[in-house]
VEXMI-716245 format. One record per atom (N, C-alpha, C): chain; x, y, z. Coordinates in Angstrom, 1 decimal, padded with zeros to 4 digits. Each point is the difference from the previous one (the first is absolute). Example, Ala and Ser with C-alpha at 12.3 -4.5 7.8 and 13.67 -1.06 7.14 Angstrom:
<atoms>
<atom c="A" X="013.2" Y="-005.7" Z="007.8"/>
<atom c="A" X="-000.9" Y="001.2" Z="000.0"/>
<atom c="A" X="000.9" Y="001.2" Z="000.0"/>
<atom c="A" X="-000.4" Y="001.1" Z="-000.7"/>
<atom c="A" X="000.9" Y="001.1" Z="000.0"/>
<atom c="A" X="-000.8" Y="001.1" Z="000.8"/>
</atoms>
This chain:
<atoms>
<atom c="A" X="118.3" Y="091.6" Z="-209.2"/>
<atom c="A" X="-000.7" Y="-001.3" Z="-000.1"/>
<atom c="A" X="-000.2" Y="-000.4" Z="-001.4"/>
<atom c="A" X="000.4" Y="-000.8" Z="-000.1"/>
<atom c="A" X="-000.4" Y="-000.8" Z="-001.4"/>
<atom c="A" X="-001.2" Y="-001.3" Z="-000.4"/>
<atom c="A" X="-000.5" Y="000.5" Z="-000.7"/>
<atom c="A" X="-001.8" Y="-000.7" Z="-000.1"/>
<atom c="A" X="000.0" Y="-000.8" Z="-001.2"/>
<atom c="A" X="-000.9" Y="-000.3" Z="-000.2"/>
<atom c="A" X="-000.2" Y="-001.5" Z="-001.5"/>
<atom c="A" X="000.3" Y="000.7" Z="-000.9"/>
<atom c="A" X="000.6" Y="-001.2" Z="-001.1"/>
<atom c="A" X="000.0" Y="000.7" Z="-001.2"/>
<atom c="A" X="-001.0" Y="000.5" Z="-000.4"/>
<atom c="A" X="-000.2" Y="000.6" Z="-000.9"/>
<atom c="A" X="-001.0" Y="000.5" Z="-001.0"/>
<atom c="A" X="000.2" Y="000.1" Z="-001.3"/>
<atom c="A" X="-001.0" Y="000.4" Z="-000.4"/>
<atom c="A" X="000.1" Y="-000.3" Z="-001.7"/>
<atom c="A" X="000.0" Y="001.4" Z="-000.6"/>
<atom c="A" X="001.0" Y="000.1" Z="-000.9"/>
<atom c="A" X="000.1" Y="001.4" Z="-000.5"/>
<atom c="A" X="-001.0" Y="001.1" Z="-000.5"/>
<atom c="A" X="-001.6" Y="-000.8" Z="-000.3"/>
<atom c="A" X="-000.6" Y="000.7" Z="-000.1"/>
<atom c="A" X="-000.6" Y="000.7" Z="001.4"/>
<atom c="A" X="-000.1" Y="-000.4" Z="001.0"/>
<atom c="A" X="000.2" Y="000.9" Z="001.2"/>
<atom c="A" X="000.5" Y="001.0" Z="000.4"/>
<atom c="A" X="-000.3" Y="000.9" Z="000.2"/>
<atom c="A" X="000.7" Y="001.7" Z="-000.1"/>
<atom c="A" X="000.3" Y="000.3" Z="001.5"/>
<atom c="A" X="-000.7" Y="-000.4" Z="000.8"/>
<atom c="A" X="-000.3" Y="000.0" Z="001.3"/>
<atom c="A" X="000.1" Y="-000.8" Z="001.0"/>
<atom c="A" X="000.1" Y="000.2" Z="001.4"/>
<atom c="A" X="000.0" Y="-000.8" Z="000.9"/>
<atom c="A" X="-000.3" Y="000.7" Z="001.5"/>
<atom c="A" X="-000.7" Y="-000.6" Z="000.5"/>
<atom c="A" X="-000.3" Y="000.2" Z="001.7"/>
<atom c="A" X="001.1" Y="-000.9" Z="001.0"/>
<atom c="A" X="000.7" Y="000.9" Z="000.7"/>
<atom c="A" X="000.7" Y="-000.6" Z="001.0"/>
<atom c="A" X="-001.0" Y="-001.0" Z="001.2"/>
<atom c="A" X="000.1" Y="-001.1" Z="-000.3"/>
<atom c="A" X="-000.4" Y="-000.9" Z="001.3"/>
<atom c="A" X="000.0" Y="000.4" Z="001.4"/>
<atom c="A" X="001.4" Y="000.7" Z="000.4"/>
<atom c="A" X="000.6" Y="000.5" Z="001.3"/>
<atom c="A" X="-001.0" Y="001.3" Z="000.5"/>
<atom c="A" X="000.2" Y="001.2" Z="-001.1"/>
<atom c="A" X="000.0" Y="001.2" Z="000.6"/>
<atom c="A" X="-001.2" Y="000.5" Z="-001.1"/>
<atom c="A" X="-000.9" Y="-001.1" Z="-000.7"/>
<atom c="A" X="-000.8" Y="000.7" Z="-000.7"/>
<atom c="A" X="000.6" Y="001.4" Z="-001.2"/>
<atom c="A" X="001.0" Y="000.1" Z="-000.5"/>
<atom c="A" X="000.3" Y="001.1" Z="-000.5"/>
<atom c="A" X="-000.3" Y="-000.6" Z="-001.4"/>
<atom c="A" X="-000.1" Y="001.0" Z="-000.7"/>
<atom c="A" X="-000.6" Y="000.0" Z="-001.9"/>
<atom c="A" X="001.5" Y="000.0" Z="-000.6"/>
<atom c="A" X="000.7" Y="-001.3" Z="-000.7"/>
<atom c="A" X="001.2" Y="000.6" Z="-001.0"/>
<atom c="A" X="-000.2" Y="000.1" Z="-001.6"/>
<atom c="A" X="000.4" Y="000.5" Z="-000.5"/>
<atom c="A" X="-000.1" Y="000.2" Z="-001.1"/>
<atom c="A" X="001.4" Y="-000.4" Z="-001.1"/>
<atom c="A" X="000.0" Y="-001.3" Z="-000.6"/>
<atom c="A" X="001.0" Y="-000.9" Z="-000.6"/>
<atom c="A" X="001.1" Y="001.4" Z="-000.8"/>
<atom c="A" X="-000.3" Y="000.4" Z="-001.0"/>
<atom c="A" X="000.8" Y="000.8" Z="-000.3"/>
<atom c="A" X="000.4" Y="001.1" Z="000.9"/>
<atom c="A" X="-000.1" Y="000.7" Z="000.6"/>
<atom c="A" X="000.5" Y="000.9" Z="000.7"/>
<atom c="A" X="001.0" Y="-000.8" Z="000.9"/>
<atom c="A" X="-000.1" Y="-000.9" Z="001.0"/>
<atom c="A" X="000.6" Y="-000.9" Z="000.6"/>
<atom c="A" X="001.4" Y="-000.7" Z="-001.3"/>
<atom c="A" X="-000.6" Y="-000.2" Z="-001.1"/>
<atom c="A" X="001.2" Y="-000.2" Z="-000.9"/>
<atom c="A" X="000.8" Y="000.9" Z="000.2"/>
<atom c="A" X="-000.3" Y="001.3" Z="-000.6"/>
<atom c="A" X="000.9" Y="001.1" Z="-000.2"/>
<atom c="A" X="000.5" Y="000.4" Z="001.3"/>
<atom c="A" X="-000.2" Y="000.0" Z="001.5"/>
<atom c="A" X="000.4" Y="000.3" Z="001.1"/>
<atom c="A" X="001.2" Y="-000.9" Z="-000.2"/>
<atom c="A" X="000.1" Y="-001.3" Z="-000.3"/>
<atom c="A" X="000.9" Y="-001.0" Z="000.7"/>
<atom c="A" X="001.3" Y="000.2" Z="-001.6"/>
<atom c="A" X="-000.6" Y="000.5" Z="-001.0"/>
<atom c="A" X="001.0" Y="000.0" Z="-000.8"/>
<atom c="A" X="000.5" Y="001.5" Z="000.9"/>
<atom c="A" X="-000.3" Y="001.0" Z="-000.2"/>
<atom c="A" X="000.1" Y="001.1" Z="000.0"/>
<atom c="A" X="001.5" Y="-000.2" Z="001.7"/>
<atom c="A" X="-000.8" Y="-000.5" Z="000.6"/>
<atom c="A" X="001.4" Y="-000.8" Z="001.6"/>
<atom c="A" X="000.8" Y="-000.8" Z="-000.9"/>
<atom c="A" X="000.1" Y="-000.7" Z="-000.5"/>
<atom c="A" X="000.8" Y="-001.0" Z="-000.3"/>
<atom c="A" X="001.2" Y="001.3" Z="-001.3"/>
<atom c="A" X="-000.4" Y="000.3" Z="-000.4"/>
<atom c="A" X="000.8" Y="001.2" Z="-000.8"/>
<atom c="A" X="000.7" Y="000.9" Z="000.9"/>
<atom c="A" X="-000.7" Y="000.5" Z="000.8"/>
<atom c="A" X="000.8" Y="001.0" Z="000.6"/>
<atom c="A" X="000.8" Y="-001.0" Z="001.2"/>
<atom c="A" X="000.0" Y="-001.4" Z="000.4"/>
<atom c="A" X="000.9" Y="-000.3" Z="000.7"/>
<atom c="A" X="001.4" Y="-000.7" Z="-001.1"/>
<atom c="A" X="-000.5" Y="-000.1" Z="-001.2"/>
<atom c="A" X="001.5" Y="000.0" Z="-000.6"/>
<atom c="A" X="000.4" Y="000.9" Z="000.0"/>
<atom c="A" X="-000.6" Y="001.3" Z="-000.5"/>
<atom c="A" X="000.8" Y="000.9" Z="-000.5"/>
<atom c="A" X="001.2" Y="000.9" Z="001.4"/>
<atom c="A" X="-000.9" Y="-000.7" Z="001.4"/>
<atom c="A" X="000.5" Y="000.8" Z="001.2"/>
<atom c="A" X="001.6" Y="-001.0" Z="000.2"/>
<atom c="A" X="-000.2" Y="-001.7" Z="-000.4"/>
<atom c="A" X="001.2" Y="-001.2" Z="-000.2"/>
<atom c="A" X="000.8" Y="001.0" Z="-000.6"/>
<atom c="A" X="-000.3" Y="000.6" Z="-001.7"/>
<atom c="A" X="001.1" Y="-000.1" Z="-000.9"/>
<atom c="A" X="000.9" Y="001.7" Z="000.5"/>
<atom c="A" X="-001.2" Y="000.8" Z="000.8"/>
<atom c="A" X="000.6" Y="001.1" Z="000.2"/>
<atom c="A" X="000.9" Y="-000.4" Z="001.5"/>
<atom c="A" X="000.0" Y="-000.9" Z="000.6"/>
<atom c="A" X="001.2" Y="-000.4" Z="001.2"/>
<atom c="A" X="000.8" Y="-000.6" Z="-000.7"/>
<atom c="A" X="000.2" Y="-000.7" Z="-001.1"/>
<atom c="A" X="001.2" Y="-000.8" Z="-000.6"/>
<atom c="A" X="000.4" Y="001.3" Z="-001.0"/>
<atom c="A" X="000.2" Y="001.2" Z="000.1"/>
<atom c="A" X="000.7" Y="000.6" Z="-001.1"/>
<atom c="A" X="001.1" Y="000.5" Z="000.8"/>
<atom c="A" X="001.2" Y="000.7" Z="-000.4"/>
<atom c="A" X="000.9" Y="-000.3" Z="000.1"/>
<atom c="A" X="000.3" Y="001.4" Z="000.8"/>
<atom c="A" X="000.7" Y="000.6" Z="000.7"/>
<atom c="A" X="-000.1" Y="001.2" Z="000.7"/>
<atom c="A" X="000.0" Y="001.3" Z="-000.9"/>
<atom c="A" X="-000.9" Y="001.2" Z="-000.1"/>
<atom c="A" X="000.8" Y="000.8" Z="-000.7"/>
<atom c="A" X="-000.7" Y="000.1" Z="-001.3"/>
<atom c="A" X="-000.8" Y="-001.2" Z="-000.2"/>
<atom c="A" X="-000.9" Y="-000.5" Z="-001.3"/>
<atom c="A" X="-001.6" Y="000.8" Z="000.3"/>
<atom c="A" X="-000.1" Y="000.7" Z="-001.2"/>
<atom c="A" X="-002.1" Y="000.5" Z="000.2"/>
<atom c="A" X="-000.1" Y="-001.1" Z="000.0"/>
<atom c="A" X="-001.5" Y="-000.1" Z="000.6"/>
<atom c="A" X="-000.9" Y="-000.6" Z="-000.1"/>
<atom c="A" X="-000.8" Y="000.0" Z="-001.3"/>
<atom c="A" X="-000.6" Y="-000.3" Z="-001.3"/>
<atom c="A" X="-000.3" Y="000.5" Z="-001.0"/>
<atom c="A" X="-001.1" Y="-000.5" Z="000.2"/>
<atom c="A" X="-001.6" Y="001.0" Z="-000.9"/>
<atom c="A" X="-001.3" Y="000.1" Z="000.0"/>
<atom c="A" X="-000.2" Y="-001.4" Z="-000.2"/>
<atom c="A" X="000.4" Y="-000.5" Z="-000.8"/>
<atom c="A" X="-000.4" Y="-001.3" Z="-000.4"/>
<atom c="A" X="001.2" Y="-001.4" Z="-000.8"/>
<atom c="A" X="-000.2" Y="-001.0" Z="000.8"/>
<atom c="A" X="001.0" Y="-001.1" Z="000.1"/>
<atom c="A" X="-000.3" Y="-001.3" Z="-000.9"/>
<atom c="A" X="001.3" Y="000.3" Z="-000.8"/>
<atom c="A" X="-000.6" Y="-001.5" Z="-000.7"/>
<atom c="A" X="001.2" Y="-000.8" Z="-000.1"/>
<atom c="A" X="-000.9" Y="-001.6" Z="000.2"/>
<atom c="A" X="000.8" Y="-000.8" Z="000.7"/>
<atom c="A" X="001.2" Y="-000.3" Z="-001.1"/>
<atom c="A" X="000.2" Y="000.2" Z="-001.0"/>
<atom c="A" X="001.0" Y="000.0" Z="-000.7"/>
<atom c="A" X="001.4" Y="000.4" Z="000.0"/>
<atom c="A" X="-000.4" Y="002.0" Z="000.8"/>
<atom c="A" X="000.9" Y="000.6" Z="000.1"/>
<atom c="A" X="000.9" Y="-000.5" Z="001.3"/>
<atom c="A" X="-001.0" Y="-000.9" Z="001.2"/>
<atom c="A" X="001.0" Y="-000.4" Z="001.1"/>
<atom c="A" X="-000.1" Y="-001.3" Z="000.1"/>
<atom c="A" X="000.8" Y="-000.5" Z="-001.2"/>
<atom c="A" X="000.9" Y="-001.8" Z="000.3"/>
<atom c="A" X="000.6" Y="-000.1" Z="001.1"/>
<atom c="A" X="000.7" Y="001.2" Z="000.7"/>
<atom c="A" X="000.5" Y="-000.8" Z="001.0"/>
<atom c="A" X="-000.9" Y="-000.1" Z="001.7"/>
<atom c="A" X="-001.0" Y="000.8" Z="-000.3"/>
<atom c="A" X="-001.0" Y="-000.1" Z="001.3"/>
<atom c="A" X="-000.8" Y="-001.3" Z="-000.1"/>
<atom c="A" X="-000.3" Y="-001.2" Z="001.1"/>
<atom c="A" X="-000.4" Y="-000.6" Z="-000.1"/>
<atom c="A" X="-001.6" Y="-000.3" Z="000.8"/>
<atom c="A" X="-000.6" Y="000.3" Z="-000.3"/>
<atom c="A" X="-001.7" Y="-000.1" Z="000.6"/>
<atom c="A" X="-000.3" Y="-001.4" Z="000.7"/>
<atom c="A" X="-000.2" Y="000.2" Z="001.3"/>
<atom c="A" X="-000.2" Y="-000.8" Z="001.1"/>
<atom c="A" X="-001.5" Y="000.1" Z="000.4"/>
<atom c="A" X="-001.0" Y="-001.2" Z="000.2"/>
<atom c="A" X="-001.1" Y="000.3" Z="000.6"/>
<atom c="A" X="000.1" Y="000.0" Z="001.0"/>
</atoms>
């Protein structure tokens, strides 16, 4: 569910629906923290057979993978 904007000094929020308590930054870092690990799951299906997987990807090293939302 998505609720009013708010103003950044706002840390917090109460769900309308389900009464639950969010907390702005933790909710940041959850949705980066998904949004990271569903590229890194993209770039590790576009590598090439036969290829590690390496610790860590940068988008430099793969010009030819192209990142789709």
């Amino acid at each position: 569910m998505i609720g009013p904007k708010l103003d950044l000094a706002v840390r917090g929020w109460s769900c309308g629906g389900c009464g639950a308590e969010h907390d702005r930054d933790v909710n940041a870092a959850r949705n980066l923290r998904d949004e990271g690990m569903r590229l890194y799951e993209l770039v590790a299906s576009a590598l090439p057979p036969g290829r590690a997987m390496p610790s860590m990807i940068r988008a430099s090293e793969m010009p030819d993978v192209v990142l789709t939302a």
